[in-house]
Every structure is written in C-alpha cells, then in structure tokens.
C-alpha positions as CSV (number, residue, x, y, z in Angstrom):
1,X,12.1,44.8,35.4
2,X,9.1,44.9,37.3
3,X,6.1,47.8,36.4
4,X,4.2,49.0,39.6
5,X,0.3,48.8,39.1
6,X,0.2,52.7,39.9
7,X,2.4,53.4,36.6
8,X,0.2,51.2,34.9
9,X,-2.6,53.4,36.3
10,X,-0.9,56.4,35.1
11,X,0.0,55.1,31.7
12,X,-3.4,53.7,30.9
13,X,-4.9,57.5,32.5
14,X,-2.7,59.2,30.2
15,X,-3.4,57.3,27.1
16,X,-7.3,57.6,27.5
17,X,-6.5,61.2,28.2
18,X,-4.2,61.8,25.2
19,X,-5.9,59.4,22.7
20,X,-9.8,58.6,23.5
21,X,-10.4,62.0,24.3
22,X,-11.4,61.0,28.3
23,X,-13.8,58.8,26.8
24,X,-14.1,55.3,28.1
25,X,-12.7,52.6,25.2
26,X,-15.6,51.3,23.5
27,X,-16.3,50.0,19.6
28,X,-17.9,53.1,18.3
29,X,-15.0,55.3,19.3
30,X,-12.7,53.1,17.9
31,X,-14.5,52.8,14.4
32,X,-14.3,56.8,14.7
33,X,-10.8,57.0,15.3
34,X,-10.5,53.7,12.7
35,X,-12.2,56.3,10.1
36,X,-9.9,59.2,10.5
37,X,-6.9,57.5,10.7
38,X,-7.9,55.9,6.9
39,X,-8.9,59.4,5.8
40,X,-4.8,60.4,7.1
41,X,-3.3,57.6,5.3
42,X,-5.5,57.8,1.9
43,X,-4.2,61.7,2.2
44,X,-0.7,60.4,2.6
45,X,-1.3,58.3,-0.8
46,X,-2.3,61.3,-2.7
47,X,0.8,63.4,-1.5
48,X,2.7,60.3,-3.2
49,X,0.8,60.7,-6.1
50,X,1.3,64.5,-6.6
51,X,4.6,64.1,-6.1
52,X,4.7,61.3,-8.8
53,X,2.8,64.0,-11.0
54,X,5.5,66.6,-10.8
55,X,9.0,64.7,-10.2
56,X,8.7,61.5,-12.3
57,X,6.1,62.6,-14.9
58,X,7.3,66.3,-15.2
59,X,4.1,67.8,-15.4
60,X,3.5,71.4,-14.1
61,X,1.5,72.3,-11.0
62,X,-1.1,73.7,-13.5
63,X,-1.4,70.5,-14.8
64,X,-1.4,68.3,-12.0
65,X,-4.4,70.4,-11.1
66,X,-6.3,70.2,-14.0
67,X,-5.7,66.4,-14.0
68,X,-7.1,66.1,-10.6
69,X,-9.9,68.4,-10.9
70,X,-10.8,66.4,-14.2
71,X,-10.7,62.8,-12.4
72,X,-13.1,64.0,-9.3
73,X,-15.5,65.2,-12.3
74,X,-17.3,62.0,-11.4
75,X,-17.4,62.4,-8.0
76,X,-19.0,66.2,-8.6
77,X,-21.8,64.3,-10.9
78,X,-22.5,61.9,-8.9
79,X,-25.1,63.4,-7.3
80,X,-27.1,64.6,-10.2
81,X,-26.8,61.4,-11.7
82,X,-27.9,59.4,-8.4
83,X,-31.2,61.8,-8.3
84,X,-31.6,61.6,-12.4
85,X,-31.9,57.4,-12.3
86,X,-34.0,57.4,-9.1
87,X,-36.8,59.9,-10.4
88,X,-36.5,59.3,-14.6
89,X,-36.7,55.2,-14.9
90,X,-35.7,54.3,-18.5
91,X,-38.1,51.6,-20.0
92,X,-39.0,50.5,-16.6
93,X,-35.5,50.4,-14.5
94,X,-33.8,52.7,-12.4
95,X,-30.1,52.0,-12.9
96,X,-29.9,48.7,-15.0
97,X,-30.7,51.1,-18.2
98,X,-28.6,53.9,-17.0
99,X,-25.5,52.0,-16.6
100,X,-26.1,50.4,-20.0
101,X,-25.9,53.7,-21.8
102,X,-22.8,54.6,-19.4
103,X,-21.1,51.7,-20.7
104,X,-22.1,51.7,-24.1
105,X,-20.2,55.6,-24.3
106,X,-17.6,54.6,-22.3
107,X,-16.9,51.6,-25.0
C-alpha cells in the first residue's frame, strides 16, 4: 500500500502542529519536551508509590503524608544548607568539613 507525498505532507503538518507546537524540529525543543515527559513519568512513579503506601503497607492518608512531607525535609533544607557551607568555611573548606559532620550524625 502505497502513501501519496501529500498525506505525508499532511501527516508530518499535523504532527508539528499537534506536538512541536508549530515550531520547526530542532535539539533544544526536543530536550524541552525530553524534560517534561521525565517530570510525567517520575509523577507516574510516585502515584505507584502512594498507592504502595496505602494498599500494601496499610498506612492511612495522614500518614502517607506525613511520611512524604518528612522525606522532602531535605529537599526544603537544601537551600540553607548550600548558602551555610559557601559563606561559613569550617577549618578552611567549604563542603569537605560539612559533609564530614553530616556523615558522622548520620552514623
């Protein structure tokens, strides 16, 4: 079965249309749309996981909550700990001293 070269025309106009926005194909738009469609299937990974929370481990919706506000904790401090090691160097490093005392409580 043979495909005339204006279907392909209308396929291909469609597609750029529908998917690229009317934007030509290039590398920057497709590390864009490369980045957003990780982001959608990391946020299918943590449905699974909240589901895992409240089916197989039988934990309430208050405490999947609290369990996933505690573990981005981190992710909050991050920040303030980033701006802490650059402007109070311990004993003449930035981060090697930092990370030293994070793994020494962590221990």
């Amino acid at each position: 079965m043979f495909v005339s070269a204006s279907a392909t025309d209308q396929l291909k106009a469609f597609c750029q249309k529908t998917f690229l926005f009317g934007q030509e194909p290039s590398a920057e738009l497709f590390a864009i749309l490369l980045v957003y469609f990780v982001q959608g299937i990391l946020g299918l990974s943590s449905l699974a996981v909240s589901f895992f929370l409240k089916d197989d481990l039988g934990l309430s919706p208050a405490e999947v909550s609290a369990l996933l506000g505690v573990s981005t904790l981190p992710w909050v401090i991050k920040p303030i700990y980033g701006f802490l090691s650059d402007s109070v160097p311990i004993v003449g490093f930035r981060r090697r001293s930092y990370l030293l005392i994070a793994g020494v409580i962590g221990s």
